[in-house]
N, C-alpha and C positions, 0 to 999 in steps of 0.2 A: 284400543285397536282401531288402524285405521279402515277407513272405508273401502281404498284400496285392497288393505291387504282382507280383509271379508272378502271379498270378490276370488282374492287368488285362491284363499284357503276352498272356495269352496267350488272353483273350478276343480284343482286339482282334487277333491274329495271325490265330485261326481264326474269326472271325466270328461270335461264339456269342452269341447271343440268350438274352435275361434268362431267357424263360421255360427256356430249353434249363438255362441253366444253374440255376436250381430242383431241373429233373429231374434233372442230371449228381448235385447234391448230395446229392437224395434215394436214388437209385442205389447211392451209395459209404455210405447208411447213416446221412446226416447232413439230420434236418426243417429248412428256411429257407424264408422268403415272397420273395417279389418285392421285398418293399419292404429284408429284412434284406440280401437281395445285392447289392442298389443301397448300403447301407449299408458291404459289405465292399466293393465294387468305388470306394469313395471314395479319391481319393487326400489322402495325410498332406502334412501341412505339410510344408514343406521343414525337412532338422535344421539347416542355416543359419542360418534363420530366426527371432532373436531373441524376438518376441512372441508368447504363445502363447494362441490363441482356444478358449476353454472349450467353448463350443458346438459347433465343428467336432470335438473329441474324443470328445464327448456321442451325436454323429452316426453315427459311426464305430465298425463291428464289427469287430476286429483276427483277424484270421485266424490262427490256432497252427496248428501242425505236424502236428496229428490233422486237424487241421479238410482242410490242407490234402491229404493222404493219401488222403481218407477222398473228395475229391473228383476225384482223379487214379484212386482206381479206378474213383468212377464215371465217369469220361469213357471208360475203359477199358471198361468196360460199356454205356456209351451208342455208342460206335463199333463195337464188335467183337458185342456181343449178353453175353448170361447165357453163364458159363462152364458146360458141365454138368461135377458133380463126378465123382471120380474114386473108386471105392470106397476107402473108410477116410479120403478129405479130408474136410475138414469145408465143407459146404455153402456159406457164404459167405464171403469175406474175409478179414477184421478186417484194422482198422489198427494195425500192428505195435506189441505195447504200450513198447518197449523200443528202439528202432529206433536202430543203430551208424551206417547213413548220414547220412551229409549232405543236407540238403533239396532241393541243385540236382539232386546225385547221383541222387538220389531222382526229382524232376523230369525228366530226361532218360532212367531208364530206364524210368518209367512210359509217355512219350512216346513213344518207340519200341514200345513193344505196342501202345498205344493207337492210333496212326497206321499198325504196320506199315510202319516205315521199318526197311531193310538199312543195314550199316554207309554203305554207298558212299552213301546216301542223305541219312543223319543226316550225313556229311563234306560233302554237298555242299550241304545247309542252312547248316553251321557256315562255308562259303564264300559265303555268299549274305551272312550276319551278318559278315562281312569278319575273317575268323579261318581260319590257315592251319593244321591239326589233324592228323597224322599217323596211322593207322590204330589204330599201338601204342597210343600217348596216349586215342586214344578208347575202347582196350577196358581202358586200366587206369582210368578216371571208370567204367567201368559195373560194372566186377568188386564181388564182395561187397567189403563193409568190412573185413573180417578177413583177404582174401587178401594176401598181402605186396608184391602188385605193384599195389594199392588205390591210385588218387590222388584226394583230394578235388578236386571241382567246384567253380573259384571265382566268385563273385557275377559277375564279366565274363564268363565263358565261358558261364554260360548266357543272360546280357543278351546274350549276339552269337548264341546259339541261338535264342533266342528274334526275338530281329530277324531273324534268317534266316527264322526259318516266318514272320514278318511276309509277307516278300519272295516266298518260295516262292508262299503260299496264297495272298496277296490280289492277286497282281497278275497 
C-alpha cells in the first residue's frame, strides 16, 4: 500500500479537512499549501491499468516515508497538543533518519498515541475492519524492530485497520 493512499484512507476514516490537514503537516515540521495536499491526496492509476496518462503523474505529489512520518507526528501533535520536553531531550521530534520499522508498523503505533487507543481498543477497531487479532499478535506489530518477537505489519492488516477507524469514527 501506498503512502499516498495511507494518507487518503485515513483522512477519510477521521474526517480531516484540507485545511486541518496543511496544519497536521506543518506540525510534524513539513511546509505544503492546500493545493499541494489535494495533489498528495490524488489517487494513482490503477498498476492493472495498462495505459499510462502523463498528465495525471505530472499532478500527482508521491508521498515518501519522511514525508509520511513527519505527518503522523504532527497528527500526534495536532490531537494530543506540543509535548513539553523533558530535560536533556531534544525539543522537537525529528523524523527518524534511519527508521528499521516498517511504514504500516509505524502507522499503527503512531495511531495509537495519537488517538489514545488501549490495546482492547485498537482490537476492537481491527474487529470492526473484519480481522480477528489476538492480543499477543498485536503487541508483537507494535514492539521495536530489533526485538526478537518483532512482527512486520502487512499492507492488509493495516487496510482492515484502517477500514475499522472508517467504521469506528464515522458512523
Amino acid at each position: 500500500m501506498e503512502n499516498n493512499d495511507i494518507l487518503i484512507r485515513l483522512r477519510y476514516a477521521l474526517d480531516i479537512k484540507n485545511q486541518d490537514m496543511v496544519e497536521i503537516f506543518k506540525l510534524g515540521g513539513v511546509e505544503v499549501t492546500k493545493d499541494e495536499v489535494l495533489k498528495i491526496l490524488t489517487k494513482s492509476r490503477d498498476e492493472y491499468d495498462d495505459e499510462v496518462d502523463v498528465e495525471e503523474s505530472e499532478d500527482r505529489i508521491k508521498c515518501n516515508d519522511k514525508m509520511l512520518e513527519s505527518f503522523l507526528n504532527g497528527f500526534i501533535t495536532f490531537k494530543r497538543g506540543p509535548q513539553q520536553p523533558k530535560p536533556g531531550q531534544p525539543k522537537s521530534q525529528e523524523p527518524s533518519k534511519q527508521s528499521k520499522d516498517h511504514v504500516n508498523n509505524m502507522l499503527l503505533k503512531k495511531l495509537k498515541v495519537a488517538l489514545q487507543l488501549k490495546t482492547e481498543d485498537m482490537l476492537d477497531i481491527l474487529d470492526d475492519g473484519g480481522i480477528a487479532v489476538s492480543k499477543g499478535e498485536l503487541g508483537a506489530i507494535l514492539r521495536k524492530a530489533d526485538h526478537r518477537n518483532y512482527k512486520e505489519c502487512g499492507d492488509n492488516f493495516a487496510r482492515k485497520f484502517l477500514k475499522g477507524l472508517t467504521v469506528s469514527y464515522r458512523d
